[in-house]
C-alpha atoms as one frame of an Amber mdcrd trajectory, in Angstrom:
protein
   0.000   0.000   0.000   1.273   3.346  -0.251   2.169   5.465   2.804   1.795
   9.008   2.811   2.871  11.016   5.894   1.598  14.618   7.032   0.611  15.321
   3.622  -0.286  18.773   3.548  -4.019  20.291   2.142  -2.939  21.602  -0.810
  -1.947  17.697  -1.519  -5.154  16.333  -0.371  -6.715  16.965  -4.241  -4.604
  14.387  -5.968  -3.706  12.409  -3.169  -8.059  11.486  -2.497  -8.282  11.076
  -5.971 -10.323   7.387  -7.126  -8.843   5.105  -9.619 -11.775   5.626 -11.518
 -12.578   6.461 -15.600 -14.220   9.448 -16.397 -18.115   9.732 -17.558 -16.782
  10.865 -21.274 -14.391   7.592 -21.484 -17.769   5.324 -21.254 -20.860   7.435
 -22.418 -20.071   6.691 -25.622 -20.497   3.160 -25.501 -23.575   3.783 -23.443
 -24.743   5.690 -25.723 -24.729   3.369 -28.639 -26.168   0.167 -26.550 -29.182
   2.288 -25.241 -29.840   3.807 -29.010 -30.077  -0.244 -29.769 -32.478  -0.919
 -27.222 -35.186   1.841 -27.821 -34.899   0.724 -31.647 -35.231  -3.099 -31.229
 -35.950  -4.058 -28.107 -35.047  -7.847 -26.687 -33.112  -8.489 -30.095 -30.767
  -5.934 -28.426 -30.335  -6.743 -25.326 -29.496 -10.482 -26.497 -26.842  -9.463
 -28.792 -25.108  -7.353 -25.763 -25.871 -10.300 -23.502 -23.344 -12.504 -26.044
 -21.034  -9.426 -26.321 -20.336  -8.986 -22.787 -21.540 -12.007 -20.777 -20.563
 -14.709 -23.516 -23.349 -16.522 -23.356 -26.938 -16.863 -25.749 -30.101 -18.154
 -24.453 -34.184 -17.377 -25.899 -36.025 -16.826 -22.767 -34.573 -13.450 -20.833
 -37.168 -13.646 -17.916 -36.472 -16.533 -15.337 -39.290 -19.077 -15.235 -41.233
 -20.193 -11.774 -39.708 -23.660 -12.047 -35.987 -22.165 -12.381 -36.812 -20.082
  -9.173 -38.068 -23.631  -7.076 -35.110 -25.478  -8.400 -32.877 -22.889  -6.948
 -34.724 -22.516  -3.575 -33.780 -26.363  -3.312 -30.207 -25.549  -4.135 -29.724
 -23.372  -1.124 -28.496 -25.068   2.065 -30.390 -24.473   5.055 -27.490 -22.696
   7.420 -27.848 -20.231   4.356 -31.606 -19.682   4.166 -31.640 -19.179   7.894
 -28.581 -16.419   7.479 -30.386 -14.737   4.696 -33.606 -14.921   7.511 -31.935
 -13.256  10.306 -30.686 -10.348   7.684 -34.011  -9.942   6.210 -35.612  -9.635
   9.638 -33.380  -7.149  10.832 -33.286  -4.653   7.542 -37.098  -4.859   7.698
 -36.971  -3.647  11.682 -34.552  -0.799  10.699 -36.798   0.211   7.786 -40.024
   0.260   9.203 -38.684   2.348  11.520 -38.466   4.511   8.936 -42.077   5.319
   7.982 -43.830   8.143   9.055 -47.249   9.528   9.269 -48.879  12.283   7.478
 -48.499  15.438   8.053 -50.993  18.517   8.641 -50.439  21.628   9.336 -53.109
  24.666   9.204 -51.123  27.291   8.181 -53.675  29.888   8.483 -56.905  30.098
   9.516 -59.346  28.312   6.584 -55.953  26.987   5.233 -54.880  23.237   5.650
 -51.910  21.783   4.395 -50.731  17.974   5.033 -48.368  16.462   3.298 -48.355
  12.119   2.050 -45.657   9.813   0.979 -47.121   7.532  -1.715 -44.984   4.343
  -2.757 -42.916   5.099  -6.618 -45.510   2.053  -8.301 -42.435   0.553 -10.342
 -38.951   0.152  -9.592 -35.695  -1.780 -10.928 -33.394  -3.294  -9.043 -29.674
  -3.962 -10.466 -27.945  -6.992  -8.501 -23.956  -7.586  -9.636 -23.436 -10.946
 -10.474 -20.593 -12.413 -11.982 -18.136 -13.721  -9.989 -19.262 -12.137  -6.691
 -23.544 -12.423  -6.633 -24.684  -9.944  -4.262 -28.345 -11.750  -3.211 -27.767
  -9.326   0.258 -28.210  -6.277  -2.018 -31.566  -7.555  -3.476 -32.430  -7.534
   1.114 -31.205  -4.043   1.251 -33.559  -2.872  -1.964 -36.407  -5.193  -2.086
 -36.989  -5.020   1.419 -37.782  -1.398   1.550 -39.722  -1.218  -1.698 -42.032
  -4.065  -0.278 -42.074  -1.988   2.976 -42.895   1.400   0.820 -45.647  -0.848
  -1.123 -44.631  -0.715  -4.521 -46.395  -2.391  -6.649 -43.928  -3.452  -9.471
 -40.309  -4.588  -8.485 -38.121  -6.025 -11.400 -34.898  -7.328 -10.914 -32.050
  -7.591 -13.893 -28.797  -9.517 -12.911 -26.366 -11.087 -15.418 -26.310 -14.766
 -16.030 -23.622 -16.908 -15.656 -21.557 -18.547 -18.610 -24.356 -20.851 -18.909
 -27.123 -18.791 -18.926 -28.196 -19.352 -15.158 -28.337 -17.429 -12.593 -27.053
 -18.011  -8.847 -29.524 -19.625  -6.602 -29.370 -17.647  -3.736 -30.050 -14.251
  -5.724 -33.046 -16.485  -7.329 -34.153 -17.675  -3.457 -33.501 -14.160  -2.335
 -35.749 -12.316  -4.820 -38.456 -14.791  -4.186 -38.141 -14.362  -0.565 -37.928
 -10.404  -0.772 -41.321 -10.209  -2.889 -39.234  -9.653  -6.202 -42.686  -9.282
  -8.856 -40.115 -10.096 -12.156 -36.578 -11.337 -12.725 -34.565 -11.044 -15.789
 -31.034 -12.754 -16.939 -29.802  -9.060 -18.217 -26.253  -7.596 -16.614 -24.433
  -3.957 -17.319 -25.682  -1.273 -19.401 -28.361  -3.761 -21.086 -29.913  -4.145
 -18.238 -30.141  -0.210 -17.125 -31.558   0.165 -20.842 -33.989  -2.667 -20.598
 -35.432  -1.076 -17.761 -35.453   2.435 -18.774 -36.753   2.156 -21.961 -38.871
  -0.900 -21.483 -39.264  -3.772 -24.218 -41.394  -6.270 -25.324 -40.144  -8.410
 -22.116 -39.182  -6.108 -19.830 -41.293  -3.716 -18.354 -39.979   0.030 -17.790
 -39.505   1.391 -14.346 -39.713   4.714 -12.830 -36.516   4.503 -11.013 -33.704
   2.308 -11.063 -31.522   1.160  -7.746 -28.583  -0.830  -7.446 -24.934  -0.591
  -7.470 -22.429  -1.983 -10.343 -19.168  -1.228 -11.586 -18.202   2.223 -13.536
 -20.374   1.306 -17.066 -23.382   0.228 -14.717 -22.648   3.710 -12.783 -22.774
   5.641 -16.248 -25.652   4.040 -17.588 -27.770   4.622 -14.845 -26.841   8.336
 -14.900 -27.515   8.869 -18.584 -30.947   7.248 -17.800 -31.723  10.118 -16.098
 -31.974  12.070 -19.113 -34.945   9.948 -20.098 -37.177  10.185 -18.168 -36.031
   7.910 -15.645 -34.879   8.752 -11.931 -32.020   6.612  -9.824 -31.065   6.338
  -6.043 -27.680   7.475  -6.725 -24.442   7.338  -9.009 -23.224   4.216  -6.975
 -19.830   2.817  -8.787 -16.598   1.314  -7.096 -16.518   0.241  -3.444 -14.184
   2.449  -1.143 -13.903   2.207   2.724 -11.864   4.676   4.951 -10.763   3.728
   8.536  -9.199   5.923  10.777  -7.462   4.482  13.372  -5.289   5.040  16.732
  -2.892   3.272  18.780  -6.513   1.431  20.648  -6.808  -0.175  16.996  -6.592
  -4.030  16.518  -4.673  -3.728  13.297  -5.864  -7.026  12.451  -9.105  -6.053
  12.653  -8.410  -2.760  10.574  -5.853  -4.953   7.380  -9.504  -7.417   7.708
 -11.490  -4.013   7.016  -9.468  -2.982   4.431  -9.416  -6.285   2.700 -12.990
  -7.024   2.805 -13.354  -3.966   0.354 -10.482  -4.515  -1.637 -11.745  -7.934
  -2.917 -15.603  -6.320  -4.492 -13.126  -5.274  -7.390  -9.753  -4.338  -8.617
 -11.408  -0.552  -9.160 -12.446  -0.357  -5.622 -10.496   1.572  -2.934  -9.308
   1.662   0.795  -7.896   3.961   3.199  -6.588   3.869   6.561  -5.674   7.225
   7.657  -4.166   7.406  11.475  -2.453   9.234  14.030   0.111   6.344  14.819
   2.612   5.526  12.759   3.090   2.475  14.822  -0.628   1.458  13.309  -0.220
   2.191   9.987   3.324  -0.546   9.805   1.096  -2.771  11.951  -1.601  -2.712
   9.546   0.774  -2.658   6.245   1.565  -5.892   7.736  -1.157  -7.738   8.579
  -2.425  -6.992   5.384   0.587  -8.557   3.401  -0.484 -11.432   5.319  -4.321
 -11.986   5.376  -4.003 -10.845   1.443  -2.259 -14.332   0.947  -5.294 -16.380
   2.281  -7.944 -14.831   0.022  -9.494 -16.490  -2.964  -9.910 -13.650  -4.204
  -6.152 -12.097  -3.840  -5.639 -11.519  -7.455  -8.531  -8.731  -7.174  -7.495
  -7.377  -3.765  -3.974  -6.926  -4.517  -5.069  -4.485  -7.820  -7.610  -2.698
  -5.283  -4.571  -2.311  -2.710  -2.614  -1.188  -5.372  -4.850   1.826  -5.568
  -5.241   2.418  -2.009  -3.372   4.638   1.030  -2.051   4.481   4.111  -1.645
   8.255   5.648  -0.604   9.763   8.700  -1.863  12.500  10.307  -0.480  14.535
  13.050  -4.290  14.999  15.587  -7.258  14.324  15.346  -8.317  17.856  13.359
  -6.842  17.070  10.417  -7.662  14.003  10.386 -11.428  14.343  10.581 -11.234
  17.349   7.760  -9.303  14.897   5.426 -12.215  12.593   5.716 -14.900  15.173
   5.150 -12.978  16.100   1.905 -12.904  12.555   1.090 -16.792  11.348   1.644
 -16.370   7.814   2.295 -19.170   5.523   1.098 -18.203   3.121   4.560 -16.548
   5.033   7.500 -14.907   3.088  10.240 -13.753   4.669  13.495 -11.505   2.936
  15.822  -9.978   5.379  18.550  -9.996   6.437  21.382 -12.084   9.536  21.022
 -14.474   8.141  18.854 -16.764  10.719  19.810 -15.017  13.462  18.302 -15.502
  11.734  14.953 -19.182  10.791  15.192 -19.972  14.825  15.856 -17.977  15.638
  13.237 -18.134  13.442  10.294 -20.654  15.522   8.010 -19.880  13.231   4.747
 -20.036   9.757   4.830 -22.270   6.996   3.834 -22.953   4.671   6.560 -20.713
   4.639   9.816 -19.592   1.967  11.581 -17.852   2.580  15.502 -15.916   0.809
  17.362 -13.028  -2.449  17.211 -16.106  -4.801  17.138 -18.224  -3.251  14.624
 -16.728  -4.774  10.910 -18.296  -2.873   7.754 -19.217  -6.278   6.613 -22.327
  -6.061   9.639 -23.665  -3.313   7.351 -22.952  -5.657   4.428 -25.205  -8.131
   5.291 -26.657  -8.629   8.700 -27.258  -5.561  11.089 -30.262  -3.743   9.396
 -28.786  -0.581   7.736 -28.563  -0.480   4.051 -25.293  -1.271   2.219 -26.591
   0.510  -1.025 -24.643   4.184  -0.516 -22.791   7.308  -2.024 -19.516   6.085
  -3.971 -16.923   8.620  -5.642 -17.520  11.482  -3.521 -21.350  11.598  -3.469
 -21.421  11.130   0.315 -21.337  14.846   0.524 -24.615  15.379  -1.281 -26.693
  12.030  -1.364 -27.677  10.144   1.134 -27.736   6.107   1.265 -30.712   3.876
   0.196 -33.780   4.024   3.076 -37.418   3.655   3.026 -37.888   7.093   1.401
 -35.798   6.434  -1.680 -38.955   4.029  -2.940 -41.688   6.810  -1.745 -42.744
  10.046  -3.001 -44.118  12.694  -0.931 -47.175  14.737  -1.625 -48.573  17.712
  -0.606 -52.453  18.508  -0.829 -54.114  21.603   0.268 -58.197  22.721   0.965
 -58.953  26.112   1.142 -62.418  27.326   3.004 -64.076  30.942   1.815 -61.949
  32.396   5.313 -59.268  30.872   4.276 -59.097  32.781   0.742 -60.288  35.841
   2.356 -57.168  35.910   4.463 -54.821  34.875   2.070 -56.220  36.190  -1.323
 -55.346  39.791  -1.309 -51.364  38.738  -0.500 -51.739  35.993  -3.404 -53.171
  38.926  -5.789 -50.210  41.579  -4.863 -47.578  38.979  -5.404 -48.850  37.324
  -9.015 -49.431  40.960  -9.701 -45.606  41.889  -9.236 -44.362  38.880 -11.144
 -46.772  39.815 -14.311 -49.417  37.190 -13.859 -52.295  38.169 -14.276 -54.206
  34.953 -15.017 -52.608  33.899 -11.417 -54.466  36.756  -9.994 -57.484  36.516
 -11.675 -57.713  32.999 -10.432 -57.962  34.507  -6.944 -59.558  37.508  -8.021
 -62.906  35.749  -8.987 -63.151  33.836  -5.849 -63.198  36.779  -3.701 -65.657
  38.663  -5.821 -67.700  35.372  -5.048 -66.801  35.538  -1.634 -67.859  38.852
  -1.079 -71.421  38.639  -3.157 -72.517  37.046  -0.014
């Protein structure tokens, strides 16, 4: 890893930068699959299926009988795991929900406000050689919680066309109304655009890697909204001398391997830590299965040292983790003060892989930055909130004449005549 020590701010820039590509070196290619889909349909999204999954097949939707096949396939121990997560994310959730709200803003004038469920969503689950069934908990859960009424599901199919059976037992359990063999920027156009299979969606969710990212993006220009531009994992620790480093090199490693693209940090106040951790992690990175990946991720990733606490906690804020582990002494100081970040996790005992899977809040978050201005996946990313508004005759009496003066200053008239007419009424009697 590479060790950087009291960098100063003017450094920070380059030195926070993510190994990722730039939106102009993949819209292109977006561009030109989506044009394909809107023009013919499944015949598209079949010919990118071969192109970038390698594999053919006739029927894109998966079939009740391949869904029952795989629910046999999964081991108990596993459906009982996937239970305890599921039970959890839908306690944290519907903690979530809240009630309308009315206000009577003046007298004769009520105002309340509603949160009505989006009616269709799409759901994009990473496959390939990591299936992420625990993201299909953190999405579908909510959306069944929010009560939408349409949730499809695109995930890419294996070399032979089939797709892992605990994302197939998961999407069953979590209420799931469609799934589809469709990965990458096929399936973000399938869903957008809609065709004759695939039904279109309001908004898409899901994370994937940079040309999933991009596509959903440039969906947005059609009509179509998303939870957030979600690309590369990343994880930042920062760490004291009260650190387990093996815990913290475990940390970092259990981000590294989601992809050679992904990113971690450890920034600390002890330089004692940071050779600790260097270490441990040249030795826990030679037990993974996936070590090829991790050692490209590490490749990307930092080790810094800071000289207190202040500087520390401003270098994260710059940085906007998506996961944000604190292990020191103080931990306080960084739970006030951490103002960018996606989900938070305290303490030597609290791994980000609980927020992965098991402890109830939602692993779909702000990548690349976005931590300072989005917020993570929760109950409200699958509603909508509405405000409605009656009016009695007092009610327009007392507000009218302001509405009048102001539509009159802004040069419109019809505005004001709308209100005009009401209180001539009003008056007549």
């Amino acid at each position: 890893m590479n060790k950087i020590y009291n960098p100063t701010r003017e450094e920070w820039s380059s030195l926070l930068q993510r190994p990722t590509q730039t939106v102009e070196d993949i819209e292109a290619t977006v561009k030109e699959v989506f044009a394909e889909i809107q023009s013919k349909g499944d015949i598209a999204i079949k010919k990118y299926t071969r192109l970038f999954d390698g594999v053919s097949f006739e029927k894109l939707k998966v079939s009740e009988a391949e869904i029952e096949e795989a629910a046999a396939g999964v081991s108990r121990e596993l459906k009982d795991a996937i239970q305890l997560a599921k039970d959890n994310i839908e306690k944290f959730h519907a903690a979530q929900q809240t009630g309308k709200v009315e206000v009577t803003t003046s007298k004769g004038v009520n105002c309340w406000q509603e949160k009505r469920p989006i009616q269709k969503v799409g759901l994009y689950i990473p496959g390939g050689s990591a299936p992420l069934f625990s993201t299909i908990l953190m999405l579908a859960t909510p959306a069944n919680l929010a009560g939408c009424k349409e949730i499809i599901l695109c995930t890419p199919p294996d070399k032979e066309g089939n797709i892992n059976p605990a994302i197939l037992y998961t999407a069953a359990l979590c209420g799931v109304t469609s799934i589809f063999k469709i990965g990458g920027i096929q399936a973000i156009g399938a869903m957008a655009f809609g065709t004759e299979t695939v039904p279109a969606v309001y908004k898409i969710f899901g994370p994937g890697n940079q040309f999933v990212t991009v596509a959903k993006q440039l969906a947005t220009r059609y009509n179509v909204s998303i939870d957030m531009p979600a690309g590369p994992s990343e994880l930042l620790v920062v760490a004291d001398d009260t650190a387990n480093a093996a815990f913290v090199a475990s940390d970092l490693l259990s981000q590294a391997e989601h992809g050679g693209d992904s990113q971690v940090i450890l920034v600390s106040t002890s330089k004692a830590l940071i050779e600790a951790v260097e270490q441990e992690v040249e030795q826990q990175l030679q037990e993974l299965p996936r070590k090829e990946i991790a050692t490209r991720a590490i490749d990307n990733s930092r080790l810094i040292y800071v000289e207190n606490d202040r500087q520390a906690l401003d270098l994260i804020n710059e940085y906007g983790p998506e996961h944000f582990i604190i292990c020191t002494a103080n931990e306080e100081f960084y739970v006030d003060g951490i103002m960018n970040a996606g989900s938070v996790f305290i303490g030597n005992f609290t791994p980000e892989s609980a927020g992965d899977y098991a402890s109830g809040t939602n692993h779909t978050l702000p990548t690349n930055g976005y931590a300072k201005q989005y917020s993570g996946v929760n109950l409200d990313s699958f509603l909508k909130s509405m405000t409605f508004q009656k009016i009695t005759e007092e009610g327009m009496s007392t507000i009218g004449p302001s509405i009048e003066r102001m539509a009159e200053a802004e040069g419109l008239q019809a505005h004001k005549n709308a209100v005009s007419l009401r209180l001539q009424e009003i008056e007549k009697k």
